[in-house]
C-alpha positions as CSV (number, residue, x, y, z in Angstrom):
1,X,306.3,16.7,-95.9
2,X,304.9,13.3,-96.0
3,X,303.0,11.4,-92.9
4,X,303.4,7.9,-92.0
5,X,301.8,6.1,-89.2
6,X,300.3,9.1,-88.0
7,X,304.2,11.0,-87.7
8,X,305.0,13.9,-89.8
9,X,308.4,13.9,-91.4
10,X,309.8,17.0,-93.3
11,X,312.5,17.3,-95.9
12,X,315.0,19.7,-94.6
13,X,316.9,22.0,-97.0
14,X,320.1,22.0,-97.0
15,X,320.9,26.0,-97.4
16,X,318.5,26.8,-94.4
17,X,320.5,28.1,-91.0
18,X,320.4,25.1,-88.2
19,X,318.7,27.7,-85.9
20,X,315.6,28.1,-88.4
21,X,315.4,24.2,-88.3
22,X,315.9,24.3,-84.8
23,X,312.5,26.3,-84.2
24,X,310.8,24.8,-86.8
25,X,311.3,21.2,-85.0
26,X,310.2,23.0,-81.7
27,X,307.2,24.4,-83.0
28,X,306.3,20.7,-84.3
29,X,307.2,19.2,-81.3
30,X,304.8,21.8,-79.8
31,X,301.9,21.0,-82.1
32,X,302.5,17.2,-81.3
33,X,302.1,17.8,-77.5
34,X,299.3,20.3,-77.6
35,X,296.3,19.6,-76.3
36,X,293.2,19.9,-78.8
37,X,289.8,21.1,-78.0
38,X,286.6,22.4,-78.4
39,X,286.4,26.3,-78.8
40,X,283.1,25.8,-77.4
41,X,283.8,24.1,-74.5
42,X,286.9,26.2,-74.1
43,X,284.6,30.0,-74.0
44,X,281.9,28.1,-71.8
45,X,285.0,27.1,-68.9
46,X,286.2,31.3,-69.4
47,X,282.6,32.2,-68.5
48,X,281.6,32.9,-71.7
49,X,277.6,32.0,-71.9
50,X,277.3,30.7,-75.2
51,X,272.9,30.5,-76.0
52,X,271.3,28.9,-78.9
53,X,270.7,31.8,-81.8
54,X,266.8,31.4,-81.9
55,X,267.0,32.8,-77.5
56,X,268.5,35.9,-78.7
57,X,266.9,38.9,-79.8
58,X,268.5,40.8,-82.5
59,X,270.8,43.7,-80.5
60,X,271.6,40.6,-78.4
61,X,273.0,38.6,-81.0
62,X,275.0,40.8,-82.4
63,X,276.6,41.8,-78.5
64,X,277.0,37.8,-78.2
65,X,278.5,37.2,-81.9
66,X,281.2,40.2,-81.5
67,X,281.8,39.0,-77.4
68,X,282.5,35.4,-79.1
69,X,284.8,36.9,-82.4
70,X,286.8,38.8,-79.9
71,X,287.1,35.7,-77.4
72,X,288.1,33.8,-80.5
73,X,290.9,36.1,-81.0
74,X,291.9,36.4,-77.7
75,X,292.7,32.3,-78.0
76,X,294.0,32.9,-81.3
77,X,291.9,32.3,-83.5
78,X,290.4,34.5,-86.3
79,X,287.7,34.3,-88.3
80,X,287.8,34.5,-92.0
81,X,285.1,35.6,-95.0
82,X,282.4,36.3,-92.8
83,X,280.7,39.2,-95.0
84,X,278.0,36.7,-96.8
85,X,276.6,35.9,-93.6
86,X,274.2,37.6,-91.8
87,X,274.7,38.1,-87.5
88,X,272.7,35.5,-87.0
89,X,273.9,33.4,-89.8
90,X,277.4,33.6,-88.4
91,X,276.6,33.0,-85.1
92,X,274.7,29.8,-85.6
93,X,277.5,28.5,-88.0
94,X,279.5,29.2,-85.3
95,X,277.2,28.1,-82.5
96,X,276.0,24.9,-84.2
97,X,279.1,23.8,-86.4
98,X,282.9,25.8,-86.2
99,X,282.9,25.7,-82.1
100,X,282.3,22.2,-82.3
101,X,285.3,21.2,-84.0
102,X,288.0,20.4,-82.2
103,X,291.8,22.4,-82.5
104,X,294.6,23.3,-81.2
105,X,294.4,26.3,-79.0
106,X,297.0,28.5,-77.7
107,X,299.2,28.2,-75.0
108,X,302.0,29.2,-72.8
109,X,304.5,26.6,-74.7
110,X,302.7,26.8,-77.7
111,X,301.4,29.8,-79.9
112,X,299.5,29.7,-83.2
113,X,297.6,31.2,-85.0
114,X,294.2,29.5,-85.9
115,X,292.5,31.3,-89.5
116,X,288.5,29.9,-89.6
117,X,288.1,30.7,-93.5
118,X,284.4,29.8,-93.6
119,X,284.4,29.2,-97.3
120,X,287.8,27.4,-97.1
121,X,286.6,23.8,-96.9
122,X,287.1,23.3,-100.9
123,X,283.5,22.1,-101.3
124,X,281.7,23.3,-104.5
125,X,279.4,25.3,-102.2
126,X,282.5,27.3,-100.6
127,X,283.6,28.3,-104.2
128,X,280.6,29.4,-105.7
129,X,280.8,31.7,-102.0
130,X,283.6,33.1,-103.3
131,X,283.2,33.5,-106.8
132,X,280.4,34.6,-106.1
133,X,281.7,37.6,-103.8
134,X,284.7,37.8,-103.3
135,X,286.7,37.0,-105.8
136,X,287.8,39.5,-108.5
137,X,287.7,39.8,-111.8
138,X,290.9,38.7,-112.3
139,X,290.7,36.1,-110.2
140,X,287.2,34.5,-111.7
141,X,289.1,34.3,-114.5
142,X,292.3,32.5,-113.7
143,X,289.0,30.4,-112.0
144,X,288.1,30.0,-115.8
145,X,291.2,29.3,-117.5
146,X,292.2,26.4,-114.8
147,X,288.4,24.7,-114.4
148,X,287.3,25.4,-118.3
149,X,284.0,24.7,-119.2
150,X,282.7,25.5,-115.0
151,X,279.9,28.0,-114.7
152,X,281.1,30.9,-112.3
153,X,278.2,32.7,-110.6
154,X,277.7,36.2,-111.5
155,X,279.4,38.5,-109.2
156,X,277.2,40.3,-106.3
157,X,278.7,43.0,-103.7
158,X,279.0,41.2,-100.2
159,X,275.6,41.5,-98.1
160,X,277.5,42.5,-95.1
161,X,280.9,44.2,-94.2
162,X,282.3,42.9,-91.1
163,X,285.2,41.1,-92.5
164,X,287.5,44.6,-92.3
165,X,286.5,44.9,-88.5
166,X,287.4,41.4,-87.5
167,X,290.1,41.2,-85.1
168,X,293.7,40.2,-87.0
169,X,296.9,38.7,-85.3
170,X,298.6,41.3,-83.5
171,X,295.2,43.7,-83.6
172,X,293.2,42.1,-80.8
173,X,293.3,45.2,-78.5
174,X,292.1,47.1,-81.6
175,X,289.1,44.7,-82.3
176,X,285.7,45.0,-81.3
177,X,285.0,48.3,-83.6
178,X,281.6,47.3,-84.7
């Protein structure tokens, strides 16, 4: 794939069926035309009320945060390593920061998938995350062996377990088990 003056252009194999390719370019074509936006602004316009973390009591957070993840899902998107964060820690990241950004949301002519990793960014902070909890041992040290001489933070169980509750692609009927 390379880009050029703002156009993607793909190498296309030359063993893959024309009807593969043909989807493929529709889907890009698709992503090209689709309009992006603010999750944020999107859940406010659906009637979700969306109120600063420090207005919310406790029990009411957490009924807000899982109304929002579910919401999420329902536009397709899905949130990702969530288990270091606290309720309200995830909601204000969310709140204050990931709802802000803009995207690509889902619609008629155009379906994806959106996967919020919240330690995906690559930043040193987001790895020590998951070194820190959850990668595995065998995965700390392949870490090792390809960044030699790095310090990996000791490992420490996750603080919270939401991540197996979160709604998945395909699950969102099933969501909301919290």
């Amino acid at each position: 794939m390379a880009k050029i003056n703002n156009e993607f252009f793909f190498d296309e194999s030359g063993d893959c069926p024309a009807e593969i390719q043909e989807q493929f370019q529709k889907n890009i074509d698709a992503f090209e035309q689709a309009t992006w936006s603010q999750p944020f602004q999107i859940l406010v316009e659906s009637g979700i009320s969306l109120p600063a973390p420090d207005v919310l009591a406790e029990t009411e957070l957490h009924a807000k945060l899982w109304e929002v993840i579910n919401a999420l899902a329902l536009m397709g998107a899905y949130l990702e390593h969530t288990d270091h964060l606290s309720d309200r820690e995830l909601y204000s990241l969310l709140w204050g920061d990931v709802l802000l950004e803009e995207t690509v949301i889902q619609s008629p002519s155009f379906t994806l998938d959106c996967h919020i990793d919240l330690i995906g960014s690559g930043s040193q902070e987001d790895n020590d995350i998951y070194l820190k909890y959850y990668a595995d041992e065998n995965d700390r040290t392949l870490w090792l062996k390809e960044y030699p001489g790095e310090v990996v933070p000791d490992h420490e169980p996750l603080p919270f377990n939401r991540d197996r509750q979160l709604p998945k692609p395909g699950r969102e009927e099933k969501s909301g088990m919290h």
